[in-house]
N, CA, C and O atoms as a GROMACS GRO file, in nm:
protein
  304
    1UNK      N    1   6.298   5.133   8.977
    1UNK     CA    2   6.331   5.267   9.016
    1UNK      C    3   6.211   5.328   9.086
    1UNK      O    4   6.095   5.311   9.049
    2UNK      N    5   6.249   5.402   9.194
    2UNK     CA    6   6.163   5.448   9.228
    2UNK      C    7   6.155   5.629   9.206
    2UNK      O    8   6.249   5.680   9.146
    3UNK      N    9   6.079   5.691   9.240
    3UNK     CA   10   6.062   5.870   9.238
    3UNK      C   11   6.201   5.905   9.340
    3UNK      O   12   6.290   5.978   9.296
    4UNK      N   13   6.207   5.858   9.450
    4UNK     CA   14   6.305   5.903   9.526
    4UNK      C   15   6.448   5.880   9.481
    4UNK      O   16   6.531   5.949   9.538
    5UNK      N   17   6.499   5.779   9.372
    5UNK     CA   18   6.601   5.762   9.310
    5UNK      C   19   6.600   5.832   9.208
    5UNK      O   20   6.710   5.874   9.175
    6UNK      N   21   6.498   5.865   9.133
    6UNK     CA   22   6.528   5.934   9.030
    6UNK      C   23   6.508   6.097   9.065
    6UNK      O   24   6.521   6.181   8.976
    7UNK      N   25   6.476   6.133   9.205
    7UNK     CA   26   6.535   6.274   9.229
    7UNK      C   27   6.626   6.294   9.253
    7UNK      O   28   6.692   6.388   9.211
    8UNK      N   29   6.658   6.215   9.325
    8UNK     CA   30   6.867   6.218   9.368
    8UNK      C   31   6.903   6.201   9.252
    8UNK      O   32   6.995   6.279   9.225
    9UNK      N   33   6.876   6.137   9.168
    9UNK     CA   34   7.031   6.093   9.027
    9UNK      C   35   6.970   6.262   8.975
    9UNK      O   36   7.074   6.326   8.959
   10UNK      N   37   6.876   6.334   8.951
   10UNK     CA   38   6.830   6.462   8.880
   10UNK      C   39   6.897   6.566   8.970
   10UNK      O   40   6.965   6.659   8.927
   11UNK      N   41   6.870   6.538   9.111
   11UNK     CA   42   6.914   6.660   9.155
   11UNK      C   43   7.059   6.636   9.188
   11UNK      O   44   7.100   6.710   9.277
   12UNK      N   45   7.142   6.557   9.140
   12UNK     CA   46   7.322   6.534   9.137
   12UNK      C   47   7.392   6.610   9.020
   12UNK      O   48   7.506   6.656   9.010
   13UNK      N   49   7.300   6.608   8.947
   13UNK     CA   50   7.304   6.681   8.767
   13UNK      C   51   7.380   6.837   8.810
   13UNK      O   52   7.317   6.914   8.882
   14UNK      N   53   7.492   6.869   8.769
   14UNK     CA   54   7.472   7.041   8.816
   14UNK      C   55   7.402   7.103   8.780
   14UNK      O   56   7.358   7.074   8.669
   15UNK      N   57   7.343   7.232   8.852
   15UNK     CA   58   7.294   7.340   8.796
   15UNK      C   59   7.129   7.257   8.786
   15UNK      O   60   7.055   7.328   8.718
   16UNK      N   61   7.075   7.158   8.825
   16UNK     CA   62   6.943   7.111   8.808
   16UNK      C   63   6.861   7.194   8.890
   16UNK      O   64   6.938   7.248   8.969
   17UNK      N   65   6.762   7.225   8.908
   17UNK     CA   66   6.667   7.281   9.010
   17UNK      C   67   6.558   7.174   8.961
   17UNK      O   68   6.567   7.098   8.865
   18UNK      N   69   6.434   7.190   9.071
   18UNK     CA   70   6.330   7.100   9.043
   18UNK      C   71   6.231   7.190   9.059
   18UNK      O   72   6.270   7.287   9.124
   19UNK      N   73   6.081   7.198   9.014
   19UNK     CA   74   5.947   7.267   9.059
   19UNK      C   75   5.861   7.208   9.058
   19UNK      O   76   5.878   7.090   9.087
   20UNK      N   77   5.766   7.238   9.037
   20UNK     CA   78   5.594   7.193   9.010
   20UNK      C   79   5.555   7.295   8.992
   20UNK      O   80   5.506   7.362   9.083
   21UNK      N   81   5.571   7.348   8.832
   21UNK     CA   82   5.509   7.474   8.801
   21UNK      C   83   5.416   7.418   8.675
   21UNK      O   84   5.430   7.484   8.572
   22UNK      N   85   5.337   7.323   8.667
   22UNK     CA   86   5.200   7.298   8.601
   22UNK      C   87   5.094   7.281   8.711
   22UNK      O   88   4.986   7.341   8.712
   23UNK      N   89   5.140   7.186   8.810
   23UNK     CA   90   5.071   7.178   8.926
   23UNK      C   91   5.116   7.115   9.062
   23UNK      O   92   5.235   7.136   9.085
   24UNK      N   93   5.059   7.050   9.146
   24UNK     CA   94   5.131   6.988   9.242
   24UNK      C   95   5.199   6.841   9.230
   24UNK      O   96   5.289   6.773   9.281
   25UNK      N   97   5.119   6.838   9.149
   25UNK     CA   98   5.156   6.704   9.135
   25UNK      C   99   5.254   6.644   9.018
   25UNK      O  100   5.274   6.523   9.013
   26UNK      N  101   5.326   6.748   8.910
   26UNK     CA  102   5.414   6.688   8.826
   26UNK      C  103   5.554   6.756   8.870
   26UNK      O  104   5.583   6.874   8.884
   27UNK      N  105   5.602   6.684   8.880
   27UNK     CA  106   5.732   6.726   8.946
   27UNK      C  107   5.837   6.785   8.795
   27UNK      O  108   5.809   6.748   8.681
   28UNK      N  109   5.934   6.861   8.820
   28UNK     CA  110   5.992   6.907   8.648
   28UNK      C  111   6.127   6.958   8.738
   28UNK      O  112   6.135   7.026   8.841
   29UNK      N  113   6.225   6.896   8.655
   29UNK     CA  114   6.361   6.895   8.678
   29UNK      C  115   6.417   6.991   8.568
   29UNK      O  116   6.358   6.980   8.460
   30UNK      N  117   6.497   7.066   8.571
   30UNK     CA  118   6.544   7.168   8.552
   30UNK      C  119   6.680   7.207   8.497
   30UNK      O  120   6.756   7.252   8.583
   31UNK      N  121   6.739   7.198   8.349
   31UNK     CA  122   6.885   7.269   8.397
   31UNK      C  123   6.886   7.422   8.342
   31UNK      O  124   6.793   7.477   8.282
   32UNK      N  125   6.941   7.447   8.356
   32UNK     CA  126   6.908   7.650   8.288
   32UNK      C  127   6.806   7.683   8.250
   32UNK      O  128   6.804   7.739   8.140
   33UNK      N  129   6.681   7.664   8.322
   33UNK     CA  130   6.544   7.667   8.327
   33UNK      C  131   6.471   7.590   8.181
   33UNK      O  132   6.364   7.627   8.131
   34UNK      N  133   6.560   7.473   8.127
   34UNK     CA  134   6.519   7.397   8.045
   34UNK      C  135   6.471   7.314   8.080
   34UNK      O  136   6.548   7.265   8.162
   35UNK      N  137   6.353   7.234   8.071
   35UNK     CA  138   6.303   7.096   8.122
   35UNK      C  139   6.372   6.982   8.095
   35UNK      O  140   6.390   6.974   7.974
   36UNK      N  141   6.426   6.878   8.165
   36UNK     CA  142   6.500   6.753   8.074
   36UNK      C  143   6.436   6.644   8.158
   36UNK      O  144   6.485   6.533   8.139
   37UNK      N  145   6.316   6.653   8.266
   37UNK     CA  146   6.251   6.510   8.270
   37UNK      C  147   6.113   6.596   8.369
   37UNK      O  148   6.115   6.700   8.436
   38UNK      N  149   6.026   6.518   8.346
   38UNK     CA  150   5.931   6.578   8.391
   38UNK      C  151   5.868   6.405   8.491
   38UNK      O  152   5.909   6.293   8.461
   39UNK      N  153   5.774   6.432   8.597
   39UNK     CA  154   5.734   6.298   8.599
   39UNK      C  155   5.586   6.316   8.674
   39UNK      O  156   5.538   6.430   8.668
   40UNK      N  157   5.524   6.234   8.732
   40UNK     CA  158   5.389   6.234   8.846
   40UNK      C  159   5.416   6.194   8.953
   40UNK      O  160   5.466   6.084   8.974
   41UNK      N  161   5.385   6.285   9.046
   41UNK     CA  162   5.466   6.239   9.168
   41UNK      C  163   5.385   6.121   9.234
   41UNK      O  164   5.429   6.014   9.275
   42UNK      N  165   5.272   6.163   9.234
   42UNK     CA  166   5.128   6.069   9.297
   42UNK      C  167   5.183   5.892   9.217
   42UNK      O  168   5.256   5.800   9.255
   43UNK      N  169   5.119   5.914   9.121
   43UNK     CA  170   5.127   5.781   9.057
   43UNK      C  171   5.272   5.728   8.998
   43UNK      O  172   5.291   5.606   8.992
   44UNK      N  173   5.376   5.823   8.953
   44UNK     CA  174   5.508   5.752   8.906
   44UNK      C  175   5.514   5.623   8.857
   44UNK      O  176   5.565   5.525   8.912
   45UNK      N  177   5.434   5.633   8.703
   45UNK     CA  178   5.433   5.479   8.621
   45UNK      C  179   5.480   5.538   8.522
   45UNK      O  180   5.468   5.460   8.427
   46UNK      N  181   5.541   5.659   8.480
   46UNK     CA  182   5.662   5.714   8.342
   46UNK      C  183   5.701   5.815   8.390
   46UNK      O  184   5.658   5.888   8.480
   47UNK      N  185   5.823   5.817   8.297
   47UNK     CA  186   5.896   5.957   8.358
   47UNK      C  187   5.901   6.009   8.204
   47UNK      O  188   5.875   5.919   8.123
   48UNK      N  189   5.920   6.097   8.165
   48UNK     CA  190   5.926   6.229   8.041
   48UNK      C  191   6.099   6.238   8.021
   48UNK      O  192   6.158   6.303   8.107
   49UNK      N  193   6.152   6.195   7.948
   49UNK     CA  194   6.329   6.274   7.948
   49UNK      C  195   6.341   6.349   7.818
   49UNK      O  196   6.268   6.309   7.727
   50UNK      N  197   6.391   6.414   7.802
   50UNK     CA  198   6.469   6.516   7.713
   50UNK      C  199   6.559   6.414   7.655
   50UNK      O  200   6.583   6.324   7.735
   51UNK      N  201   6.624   6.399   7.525
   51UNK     CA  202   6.761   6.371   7.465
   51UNK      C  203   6.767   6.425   7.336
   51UNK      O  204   6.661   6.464   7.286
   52UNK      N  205   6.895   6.437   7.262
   52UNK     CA  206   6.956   6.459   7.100
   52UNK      C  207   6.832   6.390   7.041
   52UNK      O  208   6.783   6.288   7.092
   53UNK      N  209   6.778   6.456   6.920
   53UNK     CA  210   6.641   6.379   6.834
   53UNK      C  211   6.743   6.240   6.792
   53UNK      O  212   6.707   6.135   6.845
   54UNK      N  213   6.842   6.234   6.718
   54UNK     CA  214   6.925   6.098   6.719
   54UNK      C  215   6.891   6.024   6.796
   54UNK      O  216   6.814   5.937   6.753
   55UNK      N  217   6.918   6.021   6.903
   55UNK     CA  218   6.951   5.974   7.028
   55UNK      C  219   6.790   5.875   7.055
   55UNK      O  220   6.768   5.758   7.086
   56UNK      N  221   6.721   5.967   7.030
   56UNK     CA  222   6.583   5.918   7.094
   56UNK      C  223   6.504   5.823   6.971
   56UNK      O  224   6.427   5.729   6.986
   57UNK      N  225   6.556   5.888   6.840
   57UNK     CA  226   6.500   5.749   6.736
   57UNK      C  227   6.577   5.654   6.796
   57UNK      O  228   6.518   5.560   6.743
   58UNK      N  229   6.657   5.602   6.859
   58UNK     CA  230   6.766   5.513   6.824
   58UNK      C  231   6.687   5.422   6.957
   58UNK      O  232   6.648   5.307   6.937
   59UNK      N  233   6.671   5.484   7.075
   59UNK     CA  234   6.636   5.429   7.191
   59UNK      C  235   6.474   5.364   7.194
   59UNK      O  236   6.438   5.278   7.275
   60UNK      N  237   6.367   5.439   7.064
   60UNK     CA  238   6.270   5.378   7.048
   60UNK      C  239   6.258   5.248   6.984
   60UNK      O  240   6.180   5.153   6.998
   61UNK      N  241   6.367   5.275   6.904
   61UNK     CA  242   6.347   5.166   6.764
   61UNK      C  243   6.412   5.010   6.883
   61UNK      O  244   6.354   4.902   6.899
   62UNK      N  245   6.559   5.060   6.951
   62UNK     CA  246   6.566   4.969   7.037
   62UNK      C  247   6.496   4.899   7.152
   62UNK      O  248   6.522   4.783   7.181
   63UNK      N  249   6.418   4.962   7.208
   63UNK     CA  250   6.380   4.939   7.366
   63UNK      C  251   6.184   4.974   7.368
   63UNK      O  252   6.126   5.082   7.383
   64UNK      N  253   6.135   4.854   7.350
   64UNK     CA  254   5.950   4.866   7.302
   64UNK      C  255   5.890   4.922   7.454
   64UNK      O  256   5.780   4.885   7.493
   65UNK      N  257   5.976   5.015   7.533
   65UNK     CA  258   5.882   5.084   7.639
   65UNK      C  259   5.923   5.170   7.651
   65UNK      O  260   5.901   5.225   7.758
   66UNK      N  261   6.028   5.254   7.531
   66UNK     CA  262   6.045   5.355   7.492
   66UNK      C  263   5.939   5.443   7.406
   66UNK      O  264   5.923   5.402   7.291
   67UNK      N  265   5.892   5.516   7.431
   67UNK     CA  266   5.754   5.609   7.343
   67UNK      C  267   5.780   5.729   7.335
   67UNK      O  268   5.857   5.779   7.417
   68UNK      N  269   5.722   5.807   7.233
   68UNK     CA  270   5.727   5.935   7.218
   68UNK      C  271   5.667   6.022   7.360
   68UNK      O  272   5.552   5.985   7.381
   69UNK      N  273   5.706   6.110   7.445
   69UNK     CA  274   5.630   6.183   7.531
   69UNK      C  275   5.488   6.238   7.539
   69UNK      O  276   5.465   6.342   7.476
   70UNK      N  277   5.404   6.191   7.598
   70UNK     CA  278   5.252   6.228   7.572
   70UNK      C  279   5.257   6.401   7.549
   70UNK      O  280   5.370   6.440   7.581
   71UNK      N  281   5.190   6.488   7.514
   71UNK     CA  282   5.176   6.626   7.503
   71UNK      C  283   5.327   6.690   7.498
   71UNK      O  284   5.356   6.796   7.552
   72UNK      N  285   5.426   6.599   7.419
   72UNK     CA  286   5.591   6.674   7.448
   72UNK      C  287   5.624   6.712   7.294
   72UNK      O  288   5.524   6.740   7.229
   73UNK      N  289   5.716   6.717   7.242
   73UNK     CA  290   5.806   6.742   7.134
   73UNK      C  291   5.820   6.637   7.105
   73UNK      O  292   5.864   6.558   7.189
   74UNK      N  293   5.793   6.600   6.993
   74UNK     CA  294   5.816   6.407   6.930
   74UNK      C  295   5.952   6.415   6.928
   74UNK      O  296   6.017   6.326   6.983
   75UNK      N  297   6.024   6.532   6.857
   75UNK     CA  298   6.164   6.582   6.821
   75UNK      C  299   6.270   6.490   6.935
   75UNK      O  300   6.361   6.408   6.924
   76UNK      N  301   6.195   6.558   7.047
   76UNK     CA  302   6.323   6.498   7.145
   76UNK      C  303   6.242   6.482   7.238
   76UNK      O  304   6.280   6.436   7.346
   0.00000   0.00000   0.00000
């Protein structure tokens, strides 16, 4: 995947907006001014997603390049 695929599949989402309101360089996708993926535009080696706290034990325990979000909500 590249950054340019994963703005199109974000910005197809309804109601998504995108910014860079930490800085220029982290891009943050948007739905009702909630964050649900954040990423680096420069380097793009992880992307940040939002999901159900369920959801996200389930996808760690399955998938070993699944991780908690650096500086995020372990929660989700």
């Amino acid at each position: 995947m590249d950054i340019e695929f994963l703005r199109d599949y974000c910005l197809n989402k309804k109601i998504t907006t995108e910014s860079t309101p930490f800085d220029y360089n982290t891009l943050v996708f948007k739905v009702y001014g909630k964050i649900f993926c954040i990423c680096d535009i420069d380097s793009f080696e992880s992307i940040n997603l939002k999901c159900e706290p369920e959801k996200a034990i389930y996808l760690r325990e399955e998938f070993n390049g699944i991780n908690p979000g650096y500086h995020m909500n372990k929660k989700h």
